[in-house]
C-alpha positions as CSV (number, residue, x, y, z in Angstrom):
1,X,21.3,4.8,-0.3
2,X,18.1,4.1,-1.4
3,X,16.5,0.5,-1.9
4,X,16.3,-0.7,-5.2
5,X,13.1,-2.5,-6.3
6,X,12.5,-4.7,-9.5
7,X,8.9,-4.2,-10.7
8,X,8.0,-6.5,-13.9
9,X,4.6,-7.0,-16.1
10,X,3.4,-10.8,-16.2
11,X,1.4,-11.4,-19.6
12,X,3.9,-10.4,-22.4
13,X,6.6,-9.1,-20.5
14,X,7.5,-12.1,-19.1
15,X,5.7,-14.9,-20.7
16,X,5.0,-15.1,-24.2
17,X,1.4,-15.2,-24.6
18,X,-1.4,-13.7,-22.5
19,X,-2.3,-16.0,-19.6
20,X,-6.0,-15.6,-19.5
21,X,-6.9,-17.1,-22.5
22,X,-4.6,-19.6,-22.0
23,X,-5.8,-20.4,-18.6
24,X,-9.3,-20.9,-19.6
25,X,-7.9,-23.0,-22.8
26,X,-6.4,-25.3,-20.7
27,X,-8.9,-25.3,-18.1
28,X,-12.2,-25.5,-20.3
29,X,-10.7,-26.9,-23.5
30,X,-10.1,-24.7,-27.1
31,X,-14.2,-25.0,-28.0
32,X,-15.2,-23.6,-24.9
33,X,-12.9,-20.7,-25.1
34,X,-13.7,-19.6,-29.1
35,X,-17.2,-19.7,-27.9
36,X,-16.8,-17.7,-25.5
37,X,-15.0,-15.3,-27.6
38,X,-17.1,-15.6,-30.1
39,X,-20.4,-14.7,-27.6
40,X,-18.5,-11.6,-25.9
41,X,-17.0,-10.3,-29.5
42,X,-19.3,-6.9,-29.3
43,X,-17.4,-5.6,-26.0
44,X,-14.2,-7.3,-26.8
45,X,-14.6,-4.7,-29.9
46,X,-15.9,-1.8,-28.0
47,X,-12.7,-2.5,-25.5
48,X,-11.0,-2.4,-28.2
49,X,-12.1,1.2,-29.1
50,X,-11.4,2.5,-25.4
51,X,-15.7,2.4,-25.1
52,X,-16.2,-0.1,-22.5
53,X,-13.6,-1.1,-19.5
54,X,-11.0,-3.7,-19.7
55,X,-11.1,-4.3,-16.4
56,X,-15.3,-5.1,-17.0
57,X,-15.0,-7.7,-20.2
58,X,-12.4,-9.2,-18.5
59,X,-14.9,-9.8,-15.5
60,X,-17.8,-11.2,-17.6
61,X,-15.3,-13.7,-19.6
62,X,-14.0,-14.6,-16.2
63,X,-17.6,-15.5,-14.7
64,X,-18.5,-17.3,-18.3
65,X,-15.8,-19.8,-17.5
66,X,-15.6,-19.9,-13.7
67,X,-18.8,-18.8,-11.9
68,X,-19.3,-21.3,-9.7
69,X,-16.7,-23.3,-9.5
70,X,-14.8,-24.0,-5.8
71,X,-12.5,-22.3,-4.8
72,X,-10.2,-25.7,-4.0
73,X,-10.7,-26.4,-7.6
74,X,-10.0,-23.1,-9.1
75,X,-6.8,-23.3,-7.3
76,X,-5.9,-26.7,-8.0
77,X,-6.7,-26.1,-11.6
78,X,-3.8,-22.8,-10.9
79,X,-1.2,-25.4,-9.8
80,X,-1.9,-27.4,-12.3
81,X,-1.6,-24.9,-15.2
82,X,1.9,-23.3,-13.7
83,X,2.9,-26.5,-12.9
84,X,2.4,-27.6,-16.5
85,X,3.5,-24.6,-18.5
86,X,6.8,-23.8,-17.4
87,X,7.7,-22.4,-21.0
88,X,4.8,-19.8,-20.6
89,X,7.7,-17.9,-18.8
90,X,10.4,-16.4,-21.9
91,X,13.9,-18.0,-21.1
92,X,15.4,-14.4,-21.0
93,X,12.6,-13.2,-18.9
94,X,13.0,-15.9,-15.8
95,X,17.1,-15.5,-15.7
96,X,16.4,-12.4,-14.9
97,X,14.0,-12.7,-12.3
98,X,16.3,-15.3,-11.0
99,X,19.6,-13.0,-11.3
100,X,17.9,-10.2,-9.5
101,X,16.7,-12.1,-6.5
102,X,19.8,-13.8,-6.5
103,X,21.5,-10.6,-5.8
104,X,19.4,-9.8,-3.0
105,X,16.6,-7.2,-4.6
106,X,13.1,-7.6,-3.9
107,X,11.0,-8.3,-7.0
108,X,7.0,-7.4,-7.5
109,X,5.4,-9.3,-10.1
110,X,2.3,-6.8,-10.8
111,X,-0.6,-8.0,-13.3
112,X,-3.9,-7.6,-14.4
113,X,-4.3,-11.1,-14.2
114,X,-5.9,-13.0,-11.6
115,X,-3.2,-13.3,-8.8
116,X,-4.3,-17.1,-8.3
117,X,-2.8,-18.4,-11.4
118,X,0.6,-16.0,-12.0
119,X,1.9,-16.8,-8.3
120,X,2.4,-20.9,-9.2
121,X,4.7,-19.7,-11.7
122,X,7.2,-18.1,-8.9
123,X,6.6,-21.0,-6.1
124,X,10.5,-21.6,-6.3
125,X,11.4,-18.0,-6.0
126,X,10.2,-16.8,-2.5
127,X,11.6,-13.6,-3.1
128,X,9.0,-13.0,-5.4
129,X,5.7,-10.8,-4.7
130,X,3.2,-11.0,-6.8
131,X,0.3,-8.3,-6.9
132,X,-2.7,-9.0,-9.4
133,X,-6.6,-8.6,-9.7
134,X,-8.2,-10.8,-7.0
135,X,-11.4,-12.7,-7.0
136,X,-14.1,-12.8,-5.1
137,X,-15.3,-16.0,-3.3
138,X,-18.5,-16.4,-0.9
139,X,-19.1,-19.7,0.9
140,X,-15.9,-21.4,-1.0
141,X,-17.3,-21.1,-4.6
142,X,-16.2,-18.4,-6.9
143,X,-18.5,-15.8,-8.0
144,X,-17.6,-14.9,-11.3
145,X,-16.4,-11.1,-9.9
146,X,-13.3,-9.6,-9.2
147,X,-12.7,-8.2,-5.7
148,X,-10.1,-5.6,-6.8
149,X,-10.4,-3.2,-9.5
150,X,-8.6,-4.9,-12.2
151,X,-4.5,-4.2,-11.9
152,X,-4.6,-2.4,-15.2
153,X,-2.6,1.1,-15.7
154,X,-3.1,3.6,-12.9
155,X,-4.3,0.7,-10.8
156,X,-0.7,-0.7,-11.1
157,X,0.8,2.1,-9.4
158,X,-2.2,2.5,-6.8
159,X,-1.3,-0.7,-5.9
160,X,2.8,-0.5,-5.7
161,X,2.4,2.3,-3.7
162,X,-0.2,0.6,-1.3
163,X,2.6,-1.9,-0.4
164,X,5.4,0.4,-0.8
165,X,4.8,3.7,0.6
166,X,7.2,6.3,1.0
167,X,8.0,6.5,-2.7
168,X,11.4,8.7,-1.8
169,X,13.0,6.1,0.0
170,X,13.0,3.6,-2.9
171,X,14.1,3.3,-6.5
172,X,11.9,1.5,-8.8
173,X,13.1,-0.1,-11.8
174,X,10.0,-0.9,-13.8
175,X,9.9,-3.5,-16.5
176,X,6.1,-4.1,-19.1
177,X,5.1,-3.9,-22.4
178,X,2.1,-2.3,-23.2
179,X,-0.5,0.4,-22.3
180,X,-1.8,-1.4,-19.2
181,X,1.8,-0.5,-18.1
182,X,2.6,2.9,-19.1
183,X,1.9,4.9,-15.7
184,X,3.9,1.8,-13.7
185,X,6.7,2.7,-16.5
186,X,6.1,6.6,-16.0
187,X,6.5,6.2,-12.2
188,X,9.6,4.3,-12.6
189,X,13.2,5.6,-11.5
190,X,14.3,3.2,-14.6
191,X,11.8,1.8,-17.1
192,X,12.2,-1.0,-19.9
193,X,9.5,-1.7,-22.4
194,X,9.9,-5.4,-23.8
195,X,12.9,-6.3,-22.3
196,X,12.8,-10.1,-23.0
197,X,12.0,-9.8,-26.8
């Protein structure tokens, strides 16, 4: 019988607003971030349109805010955030992390955000792996670049299957909820798009 695995989307699959933003909010305060967005508008647009790579702005909005910064701090700041936004996670969404853990199934949180900040949010479920775009740090400051492609669409699956090989000997049971997701979804045995809302 084969092994089932429980795959899950972090930013709007299981929380209810995208964590980035909200990370750098509560990190650099609500000024700091319009600014920001304000400055990168042009290739937040031209993302938008499919003409310049997520994975890219998301890099240069990262470095804005963080380039720099130590990499104790970065991850204190991590703590911090997870620590003090529990309801970032829906209700629905975390009994059913909880449920499926509970009943023994290994669980693979999988996100395009920085892996840093979403695994605080699963410190009390050890069950939990999470798999998410890592950053680079030299000499114990961060550099502002990512040290993974960004875990964004085909990278998802590149990166299930890098930890799970031997695709025939599992069943995946994939949960997201939007494009970044669809070839996780696609690869899936069993797929759910917004399950939590």
């Amino acid at each position: 019988m084969k092994e089932r695995i429980y795959i899950y989307d972090f930013d709007g699959t299981l929380t209810r607003r995208d964590s980035l933003l909200d990370f750098i909010r509560y990190v650099r305060g609500e000024r700091s971030l319009l600014f920001s967005l304000l400055l990168f508008s042009p290739l937040l647009m031209l993302m938008k349109l499919r003409l310049y790579s997520n994975g890219r702005t998301k890099e240069r909005l990262f470095a804005h805010h963080f380039k720099g910064m130590s990499i104790s701090e970065f991850d204190n700041h991590c703590a911090k955030y997870a620590f003090s936004h529990p309801d970032l996670l829906l209700d629905a969404a975390r009994k059913a992390v909880n449920q499926v853990t509970t009943n023994g199934y290994r669980v693979f949180v999988v996100s395009a955000s920085v892996d840093r900040w979403v695994s605080p949010f699963f410190r009390d479920m050890p069950d939990v792996t999470v798999i998410g775009t890592q950053i680079e740090v030299k000499n114990g400051l961060v550099t502002g670049r990512f040290s993974t492609p960004n875990c964004y669409g085909a990278e998802k699956v590149r990166r299930i299957q890098a930890l799970l090989p031997h695709r025939e000997h599992y069943e995946l049971i994939a949960h997201g909820d939007s494009r970044g997701d669809k070839e996780m979804l696609d690869d899936a045995d069993q797929s759910y798009f917004r399950p939590f809302r």
